[in-house]
C-alpha positions as CSV (number, residue, x, y, z in Angstrom):
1,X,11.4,-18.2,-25.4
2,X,12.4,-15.2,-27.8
3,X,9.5,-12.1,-27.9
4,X,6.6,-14.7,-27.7
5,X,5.6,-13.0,-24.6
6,X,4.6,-9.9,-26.4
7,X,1.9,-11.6,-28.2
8,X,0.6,-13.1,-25.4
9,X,0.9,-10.1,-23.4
10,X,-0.8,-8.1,-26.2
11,X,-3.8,-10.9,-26.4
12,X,-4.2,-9.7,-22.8
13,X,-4.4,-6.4,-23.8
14,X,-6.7,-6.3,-26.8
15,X,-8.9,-9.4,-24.6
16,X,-9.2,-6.9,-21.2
17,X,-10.2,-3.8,-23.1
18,X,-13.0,-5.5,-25.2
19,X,-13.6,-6.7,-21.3
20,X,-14.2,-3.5,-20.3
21,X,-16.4,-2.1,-23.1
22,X,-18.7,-5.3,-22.5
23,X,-18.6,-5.3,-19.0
24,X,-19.5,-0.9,-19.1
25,X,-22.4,-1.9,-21.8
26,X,-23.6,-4.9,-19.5
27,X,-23.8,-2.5,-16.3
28,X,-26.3,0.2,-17.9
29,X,-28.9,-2.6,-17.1
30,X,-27.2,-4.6,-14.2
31,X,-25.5,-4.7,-10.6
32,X,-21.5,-4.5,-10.7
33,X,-20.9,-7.0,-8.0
34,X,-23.6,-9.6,-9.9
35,X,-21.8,-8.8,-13.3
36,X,-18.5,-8.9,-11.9
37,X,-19.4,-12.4,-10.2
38,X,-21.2,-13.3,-12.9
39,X,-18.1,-12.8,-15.8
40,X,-15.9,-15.2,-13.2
41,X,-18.5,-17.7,-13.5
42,X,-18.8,-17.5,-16.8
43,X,-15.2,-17.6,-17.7
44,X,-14.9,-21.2,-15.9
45,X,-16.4,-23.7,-18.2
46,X,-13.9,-22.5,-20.8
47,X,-11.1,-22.4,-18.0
48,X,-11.5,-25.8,-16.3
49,X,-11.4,-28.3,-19.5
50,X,-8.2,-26.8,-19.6
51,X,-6.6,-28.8,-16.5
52,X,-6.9,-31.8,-19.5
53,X,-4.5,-30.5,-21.5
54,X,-1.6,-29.6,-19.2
55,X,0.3,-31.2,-16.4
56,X,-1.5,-30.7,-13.2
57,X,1.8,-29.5,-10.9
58,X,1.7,-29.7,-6.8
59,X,1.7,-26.8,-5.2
60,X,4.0,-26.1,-1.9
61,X,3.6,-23.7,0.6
62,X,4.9,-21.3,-1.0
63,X,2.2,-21.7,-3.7
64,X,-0.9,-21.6,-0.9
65,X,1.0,-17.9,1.1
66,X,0.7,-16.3,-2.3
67,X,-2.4,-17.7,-3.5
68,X,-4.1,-16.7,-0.1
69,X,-2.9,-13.6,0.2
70,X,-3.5,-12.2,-3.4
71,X,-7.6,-13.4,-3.2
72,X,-8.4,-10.8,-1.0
73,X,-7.0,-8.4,-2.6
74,X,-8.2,-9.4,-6.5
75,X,-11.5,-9.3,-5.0
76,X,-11.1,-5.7,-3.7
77,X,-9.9,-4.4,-7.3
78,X,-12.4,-6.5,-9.0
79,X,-14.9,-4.4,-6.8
80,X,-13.5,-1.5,-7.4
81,X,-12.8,-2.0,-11.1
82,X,-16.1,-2.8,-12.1
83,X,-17.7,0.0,-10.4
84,X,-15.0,2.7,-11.9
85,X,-16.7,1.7,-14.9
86,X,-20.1,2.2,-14.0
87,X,-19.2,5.4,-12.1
88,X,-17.5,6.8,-15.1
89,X,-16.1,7.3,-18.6
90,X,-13.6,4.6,-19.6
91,X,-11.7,7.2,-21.3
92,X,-11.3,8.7,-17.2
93,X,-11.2,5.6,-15.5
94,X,-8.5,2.8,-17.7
95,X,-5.8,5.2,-18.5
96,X,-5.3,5.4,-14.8
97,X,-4.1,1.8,-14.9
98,X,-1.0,2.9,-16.1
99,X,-0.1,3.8,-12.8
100,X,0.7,0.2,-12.3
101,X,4.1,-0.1,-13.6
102,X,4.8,3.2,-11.1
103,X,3.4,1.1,-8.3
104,X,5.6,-2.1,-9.6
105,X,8.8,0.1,-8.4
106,X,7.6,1.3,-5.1
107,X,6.5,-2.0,-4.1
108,X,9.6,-3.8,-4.8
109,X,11.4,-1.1,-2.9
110,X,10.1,-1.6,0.2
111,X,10.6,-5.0,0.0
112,X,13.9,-5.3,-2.1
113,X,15.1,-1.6,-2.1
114,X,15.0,-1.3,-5.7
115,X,15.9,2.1,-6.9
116,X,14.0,4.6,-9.5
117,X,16.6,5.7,-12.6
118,X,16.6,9.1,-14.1
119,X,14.7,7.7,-16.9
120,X,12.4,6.0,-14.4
121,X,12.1,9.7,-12.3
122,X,11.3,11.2,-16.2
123,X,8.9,8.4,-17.0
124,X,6.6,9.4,-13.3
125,X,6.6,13.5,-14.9
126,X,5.6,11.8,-18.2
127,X,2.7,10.0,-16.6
128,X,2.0,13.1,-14.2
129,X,1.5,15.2,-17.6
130,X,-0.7,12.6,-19.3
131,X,-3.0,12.5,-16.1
132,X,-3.0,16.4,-16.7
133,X,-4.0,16.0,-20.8
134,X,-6.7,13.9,-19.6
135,X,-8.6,16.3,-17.7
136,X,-7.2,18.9,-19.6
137,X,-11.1,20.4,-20.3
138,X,-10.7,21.3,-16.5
139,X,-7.5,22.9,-16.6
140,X,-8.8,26.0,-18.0
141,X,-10.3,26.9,-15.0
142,X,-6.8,26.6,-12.8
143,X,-3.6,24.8,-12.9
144,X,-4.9,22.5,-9.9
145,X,-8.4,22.1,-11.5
146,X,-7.1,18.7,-13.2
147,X,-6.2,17.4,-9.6
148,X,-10.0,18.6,-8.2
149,X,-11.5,16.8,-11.1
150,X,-9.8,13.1,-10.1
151,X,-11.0,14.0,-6.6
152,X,-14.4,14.8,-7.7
153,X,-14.5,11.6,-10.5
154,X,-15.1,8.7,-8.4
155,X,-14.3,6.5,-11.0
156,X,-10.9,7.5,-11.6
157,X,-10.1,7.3,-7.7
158,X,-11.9,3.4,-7.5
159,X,-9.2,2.8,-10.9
160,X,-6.2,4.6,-8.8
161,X,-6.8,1.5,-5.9
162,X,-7.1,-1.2,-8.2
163,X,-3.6,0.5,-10.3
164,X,-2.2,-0.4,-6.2
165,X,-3.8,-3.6,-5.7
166,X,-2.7,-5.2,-8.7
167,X,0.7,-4.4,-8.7
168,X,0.6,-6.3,-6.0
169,X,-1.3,-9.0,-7.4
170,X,0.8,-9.2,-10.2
171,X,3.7,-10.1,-8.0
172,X,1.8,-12.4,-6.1
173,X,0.7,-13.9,-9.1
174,X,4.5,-14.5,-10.7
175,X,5.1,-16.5,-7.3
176,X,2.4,-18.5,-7.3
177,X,2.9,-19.5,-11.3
178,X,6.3,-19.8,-10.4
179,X,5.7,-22.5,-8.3
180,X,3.1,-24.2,-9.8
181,X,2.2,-23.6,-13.5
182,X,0.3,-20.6,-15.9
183,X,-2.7,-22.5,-16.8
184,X,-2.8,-24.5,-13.1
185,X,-3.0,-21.1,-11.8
186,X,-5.2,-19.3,-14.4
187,X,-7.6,-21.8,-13.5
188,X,-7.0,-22.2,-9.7
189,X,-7.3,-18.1,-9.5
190,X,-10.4,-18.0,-11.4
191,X,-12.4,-20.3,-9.5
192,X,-11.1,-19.2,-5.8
193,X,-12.1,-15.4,-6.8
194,X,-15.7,-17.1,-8.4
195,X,-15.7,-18.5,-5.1
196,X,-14.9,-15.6,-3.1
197,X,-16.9,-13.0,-4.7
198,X,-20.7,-15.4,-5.4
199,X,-21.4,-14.7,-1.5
200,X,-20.7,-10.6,-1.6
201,X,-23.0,-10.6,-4.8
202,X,-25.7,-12.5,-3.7
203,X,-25.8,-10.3,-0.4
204,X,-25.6,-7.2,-2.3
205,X,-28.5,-8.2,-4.6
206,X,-30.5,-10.3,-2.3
207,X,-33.5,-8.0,-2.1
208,X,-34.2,-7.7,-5.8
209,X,-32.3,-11.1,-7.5
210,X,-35.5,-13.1,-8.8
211,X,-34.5,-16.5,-11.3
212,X,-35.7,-13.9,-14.5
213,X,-33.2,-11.6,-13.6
214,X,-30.2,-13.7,-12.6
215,X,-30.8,-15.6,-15.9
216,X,-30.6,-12.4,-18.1
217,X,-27.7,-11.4,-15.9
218,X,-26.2,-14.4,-16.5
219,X,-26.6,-14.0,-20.1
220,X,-25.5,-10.9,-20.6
221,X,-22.5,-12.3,-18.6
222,X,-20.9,-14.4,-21.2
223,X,-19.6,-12.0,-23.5
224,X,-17.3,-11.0,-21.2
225,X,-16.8,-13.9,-19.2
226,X,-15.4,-15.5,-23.0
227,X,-13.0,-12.1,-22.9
228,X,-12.0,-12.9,-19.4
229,X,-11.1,-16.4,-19.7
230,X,-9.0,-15.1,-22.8
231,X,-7.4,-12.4,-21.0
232,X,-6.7,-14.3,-17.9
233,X,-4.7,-17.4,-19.7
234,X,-2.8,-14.9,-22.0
235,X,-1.7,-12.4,-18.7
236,X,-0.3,-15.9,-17.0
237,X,1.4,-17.2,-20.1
238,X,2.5,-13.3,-20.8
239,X,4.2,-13.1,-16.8
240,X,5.5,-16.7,-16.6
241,X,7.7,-16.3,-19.9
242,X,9.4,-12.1,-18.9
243,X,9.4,-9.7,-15.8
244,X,6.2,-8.6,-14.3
245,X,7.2,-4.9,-14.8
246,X,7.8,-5.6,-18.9
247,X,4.4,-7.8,-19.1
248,X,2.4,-5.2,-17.4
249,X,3.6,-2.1,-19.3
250,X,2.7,-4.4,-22.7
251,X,-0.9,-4.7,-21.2
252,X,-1.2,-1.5,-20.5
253,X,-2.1,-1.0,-24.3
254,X,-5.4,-1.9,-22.9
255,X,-5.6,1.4,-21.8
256,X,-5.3,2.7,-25.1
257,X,-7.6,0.6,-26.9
258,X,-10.2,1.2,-24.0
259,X,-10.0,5.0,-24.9
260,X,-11.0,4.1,-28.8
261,X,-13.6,1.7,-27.6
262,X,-15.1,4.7,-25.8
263,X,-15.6,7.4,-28.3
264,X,-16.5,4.8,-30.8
265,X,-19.4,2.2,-28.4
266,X,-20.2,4.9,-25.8
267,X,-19.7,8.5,-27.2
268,X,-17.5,9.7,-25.0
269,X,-16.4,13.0,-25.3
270,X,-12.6,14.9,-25.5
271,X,-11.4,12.1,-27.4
272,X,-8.7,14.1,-28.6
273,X,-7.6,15.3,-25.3
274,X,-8.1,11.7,-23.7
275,X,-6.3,9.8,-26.3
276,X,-3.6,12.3,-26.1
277,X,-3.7,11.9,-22.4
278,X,-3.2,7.8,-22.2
279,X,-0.8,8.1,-24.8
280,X,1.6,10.2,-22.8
281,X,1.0,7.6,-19.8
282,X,1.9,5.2,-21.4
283,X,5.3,6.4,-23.0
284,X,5.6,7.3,-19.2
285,X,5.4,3.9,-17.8
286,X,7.4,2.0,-21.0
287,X,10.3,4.8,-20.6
288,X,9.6,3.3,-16.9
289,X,9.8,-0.5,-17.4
290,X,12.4,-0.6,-20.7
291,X,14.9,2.0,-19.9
292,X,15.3,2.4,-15.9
């Protein structure tokens, strides 16, 4: 298999934060749960045509406890990840995705009692001090001011959940490709989530959805839903081929890119301090998933 994983892994990355710049510019005009519905639905028609191509596997038990289980859960972040987008900057909202890889050890321990290294304990202050850059505007009123600003930045809380929820999606994910296959699943995920999410969408929109504006909706919708279907195949041929933990801290770079995309698309401010901020993050979490 050699390093072919990284570019698949950095497809994902570059794919979900071109995502999230389309999906932020899509919501100045639209409802997050109708967009993030919408983007699923879109993504299918260049998903399913797929299943053509590949070896359609049987799934076992095994397959169904990790597929039902992780649904739930996707939904929740997707939620929650759309609306950290509408509720704030992306340059305060992605970077906290970073915090996946930390959630990738804790998880495992629970279940596996994996321990953290040294470098793994110095990788956590790392990440700690890049969460501190971030908001560092703040920190001139008080050391604590950076911690009062995450409270008060909804956003960046909604982004903390969804760091939680998929690093336990992620492993749910690796079982169920594990016993299956990438595409099967990319596919199989995308519609059961489509599935999931249409009835919470139309409920939330169901006094002001009219046929005009679910069409522009659905419009806008493609853009992203291209970037989605991208980013999903990439992210299960990435995890299927390495580790969950190396995969995710290569897609992190997302985070990165998603703090150029907003001082460049959406004039974001502090994009010295915020750039700065994900940067150190994200040495935190490779030290992390590399060298623990």
């Amino acid at each position: 298999m050699g390093s072919i994983w990284v570019f698949w892994a950095l497809m994902s990355a570059f794919t979900t934060a071109t995502n999230d710049a389309l999906t932020k510019h899509v919501l100045k005009k639209h409802d997050e749960y109708l967009i993030a519905w919408l983007r699923l639905s879109c993504a299918l028609p260049f998903l399913l045509p797929l299943l053509f191509f590949v070896p359609i596997p049987v799934p076992d038990q095994t397959f169904f406890l990790a597929y039902i289980a992780a649904i739930p859960l996707e939904v929740a972040a997707i939620v929650l990840y759309v609306k950290a987008l509408k509720l704030s900057p992306l340059g305060l909202t992605v970077p906290f995705l970073s915090l996946t890889p930390i959630f990738l050890i804790v998880v495992p321990y629970a279940i596996l009692k994996e321990t953290v290294s040294i470098t793994g304990t110095i990788g956590v202050v790392l990440i700690g001090g890049g969460s501190y850059i971030l908001n560092v505007k703040g920190a001139r009123k008080g050391i604590i001011e950076p911690l009062r600003m995450i409270v008060r930045e909804k956003g960046s809380l909604c982004m903390i959940a969804v760091a939680l929820i998929y690093s336990l999606t992620a492993t749910l994910g690796k079982v169920a490709i594990e016993h299956s296959s990438p595409i099967f699943f990319a596919v199989f995920y995308t519609t059961g989530l489509a599935l999931a999410l249409g009835p919470l969408a139309l409920y939330k929109n169901r006094g002001s959805l009219k046929k005009q504006s679910l069409r522009t909706a659905l419009k806008a919708a493609i853009l992203p839903g291209i970037c989605h279907s991208t980013a999903t195949i990439s992210h299960m041929i990435a995890i299927s081929l390495t580790q969950v933990a190396y995969m995710i801290s290569v897609k992190r770079l997302s985070l990165l890119i998603g703090v150029i995309y907003g001082y460049i698309f959406f004039n974001e401010s502090n994009f010295a301090d915020k750039f700065l901020g994900a940067f150190i993050m994200f040495t935190g979490f490779v030290l992390i998933v590399l060298f623990r």
